[in-house]
C-alpha positions in Angstrom: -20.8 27.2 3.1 -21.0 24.5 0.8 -18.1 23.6 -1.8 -18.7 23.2 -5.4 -18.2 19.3 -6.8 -15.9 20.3 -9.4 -13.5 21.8 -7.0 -10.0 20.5 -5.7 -9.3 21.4 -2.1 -5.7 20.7 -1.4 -4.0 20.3 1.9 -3.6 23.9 2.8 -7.1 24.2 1.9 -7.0 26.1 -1.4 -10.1 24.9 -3.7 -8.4 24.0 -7.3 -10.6 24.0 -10.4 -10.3 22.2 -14.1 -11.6 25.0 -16.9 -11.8 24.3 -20.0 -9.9 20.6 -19.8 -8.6 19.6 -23.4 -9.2 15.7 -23.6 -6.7 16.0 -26.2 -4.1 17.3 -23.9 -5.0 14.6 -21.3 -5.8 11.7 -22.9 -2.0 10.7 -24.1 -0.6 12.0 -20.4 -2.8 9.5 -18.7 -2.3 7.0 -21.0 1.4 7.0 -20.6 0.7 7.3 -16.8 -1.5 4.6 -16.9 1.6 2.2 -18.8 4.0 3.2 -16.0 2.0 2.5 -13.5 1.1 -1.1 -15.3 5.0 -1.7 -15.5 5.3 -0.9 -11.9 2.3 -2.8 -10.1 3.7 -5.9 -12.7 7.3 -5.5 -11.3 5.9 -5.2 -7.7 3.8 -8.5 -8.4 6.4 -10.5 -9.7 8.7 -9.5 -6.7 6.1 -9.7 -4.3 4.3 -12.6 -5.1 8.0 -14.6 -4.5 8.7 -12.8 -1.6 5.6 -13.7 -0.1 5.6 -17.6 -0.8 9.6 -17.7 0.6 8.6 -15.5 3.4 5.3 -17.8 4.5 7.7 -21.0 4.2 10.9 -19.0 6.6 7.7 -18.1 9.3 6.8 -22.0 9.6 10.4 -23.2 9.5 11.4 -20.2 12.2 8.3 -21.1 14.4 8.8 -24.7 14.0 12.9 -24.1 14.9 11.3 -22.5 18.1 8.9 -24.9 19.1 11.5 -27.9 19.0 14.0 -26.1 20.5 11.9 -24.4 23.5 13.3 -21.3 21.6 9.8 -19.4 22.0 10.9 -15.7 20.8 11.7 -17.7 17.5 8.4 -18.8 17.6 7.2 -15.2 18.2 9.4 -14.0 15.2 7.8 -16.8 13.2 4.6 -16.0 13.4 5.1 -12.2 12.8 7.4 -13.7 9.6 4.1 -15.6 8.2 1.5 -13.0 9.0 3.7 -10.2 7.2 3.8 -12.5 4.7 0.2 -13.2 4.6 -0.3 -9.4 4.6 1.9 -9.3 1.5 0.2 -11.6 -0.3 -3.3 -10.2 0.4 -2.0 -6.8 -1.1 -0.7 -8.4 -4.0 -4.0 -9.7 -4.8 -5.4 -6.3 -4.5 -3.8 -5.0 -6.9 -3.4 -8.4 -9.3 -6.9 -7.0 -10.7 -6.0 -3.5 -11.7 -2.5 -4.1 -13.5 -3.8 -4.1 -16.9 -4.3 -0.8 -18.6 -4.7 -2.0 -22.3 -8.4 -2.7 -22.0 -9.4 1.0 -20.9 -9.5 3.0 -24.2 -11.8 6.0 -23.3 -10.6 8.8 -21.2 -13.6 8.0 -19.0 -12.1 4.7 -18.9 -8.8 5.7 -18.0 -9.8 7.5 -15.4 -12.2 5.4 -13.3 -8.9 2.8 -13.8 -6.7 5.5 -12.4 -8.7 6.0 -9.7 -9.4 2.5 -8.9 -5.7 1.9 -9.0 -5.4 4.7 -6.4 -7.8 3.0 -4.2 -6.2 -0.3 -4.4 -2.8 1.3 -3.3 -4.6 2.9 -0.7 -5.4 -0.3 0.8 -2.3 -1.3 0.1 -0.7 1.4 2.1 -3.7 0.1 4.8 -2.2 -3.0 5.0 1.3 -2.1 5.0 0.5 -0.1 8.2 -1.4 -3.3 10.0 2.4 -5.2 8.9 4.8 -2.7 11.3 2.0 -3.1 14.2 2.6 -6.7 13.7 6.3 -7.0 13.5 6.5 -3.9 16.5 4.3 -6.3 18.9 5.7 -9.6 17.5 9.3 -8.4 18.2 8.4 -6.6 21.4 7.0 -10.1 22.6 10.1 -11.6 21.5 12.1 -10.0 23.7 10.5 -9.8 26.5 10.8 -13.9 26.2 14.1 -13.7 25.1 14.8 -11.4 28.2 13.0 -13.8 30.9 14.0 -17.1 29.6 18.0 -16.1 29.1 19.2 -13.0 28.3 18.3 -9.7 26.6 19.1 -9.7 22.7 22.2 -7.2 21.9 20.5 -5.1 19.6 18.1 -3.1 20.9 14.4 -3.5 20.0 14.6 0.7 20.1 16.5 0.3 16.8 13.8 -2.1 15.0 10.8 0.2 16.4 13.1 3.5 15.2 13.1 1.3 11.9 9.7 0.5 11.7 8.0 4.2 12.8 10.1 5.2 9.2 8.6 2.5 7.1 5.4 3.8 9.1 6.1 7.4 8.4 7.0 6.7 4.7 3.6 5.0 4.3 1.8 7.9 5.8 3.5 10.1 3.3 2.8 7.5 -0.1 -1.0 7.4 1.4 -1.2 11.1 1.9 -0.1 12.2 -2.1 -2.3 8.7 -3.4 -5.7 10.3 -1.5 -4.7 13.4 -2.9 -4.0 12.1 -6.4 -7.6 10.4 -6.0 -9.3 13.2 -5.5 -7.8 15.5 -8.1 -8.6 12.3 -10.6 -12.7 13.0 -9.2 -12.2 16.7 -9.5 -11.2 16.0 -13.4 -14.2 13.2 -13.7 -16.7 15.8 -12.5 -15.1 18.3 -14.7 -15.0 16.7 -18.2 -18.9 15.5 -17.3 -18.0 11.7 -16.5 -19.8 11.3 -13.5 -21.8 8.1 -12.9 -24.7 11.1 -12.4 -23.6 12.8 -15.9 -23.9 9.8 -18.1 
């Protein structure tokens, strides 16, 4: 059995459909959603952009600390330091191109940016994800070398994986409701006759 194009299908596997939409109706809601959204991704750029640049700069000065010292789990920390960073930073850029939403005046507009935006975040989240494997190996490493070369660390690397599976989790959850948001933003393109194949 084949499903219709202009149907939803949530996660318990219920098929939503848009009758009848009333551009009137959504025009202003995803306009105003659309300015949020541009107020966020800003706020997250000019935090993250910072945090990036400071963290890049703390990975070389922690893996050079190592290296001089014979201190090679700071050298393992220093590397997972800068390639979080790195990660960071690619993210940023990512979204850098989507944080406008004064140039999309058309619902049809408004919605491709919505779902573009959605997208983005979704590699975002990607990213985010390849970020704990690097700091859960990178620390891992760490101390194991801290553990043959002297002793083992006092806090246990059980806490920072227990911390990281959250972040992970969280992630999984902020992916989950963006794919979802995506696809109801399709379900509405198809229904108001916007698709590329409409046009």
């Amino acid at each position: 059995m084949t499903a219709p194009r202009d149907a939803y299908w949530d996660e318990l596997g219920v098929a939503w459909y848009a009758i009848n939409p009333d551009i009137d109706v959504i025009a202003p809601r995803l306009k105003a959603r659309l300015r949020r959204q541009s107020l966020l991704i800003t706020a997250g750029l000019v935090t993250g952009w910072p945090l990036s640049a400071v963290g890049g700069l703390l990975g070389l000065f922690t893996i050079w600390s190592g290296w001089t010292t014979g201190a090679w789990n700071f050298v393992t920390r220093g590397i997972a330091i800068s390639a979080i960073s790195v990660v960071l930073a690619i993210a940023m850029s990512w979204l850098l191109s989507v944080r406008r939403s004064d140039a999309a005046k058309a619902v049809s507009e408004m919605i491709d940016l919505a779902i573009a935006r959605g997208q983005r975040t979704l590699v975002a989240i990607r990213l985010g994800f390849y970020a704990c494997i690097v700091a859960a190996v990178c620390g891992l490493a760490g101390t194991a070398i801290r553990t043959y070369l002297s002793r083992p660390p006092r806090l246990s690397p059980a806490i920072d994986l227990a911390v990281l599976t959250l972040l992970a989790l969280g992630l999984f959850l902020c992916g989950r409701h963006t794919r979802m948001t995506v696809e109801k933003l399709r379900a509405l393109k198809h229904a108001l006759g916007m698709d590329d194949g409409d046009r």
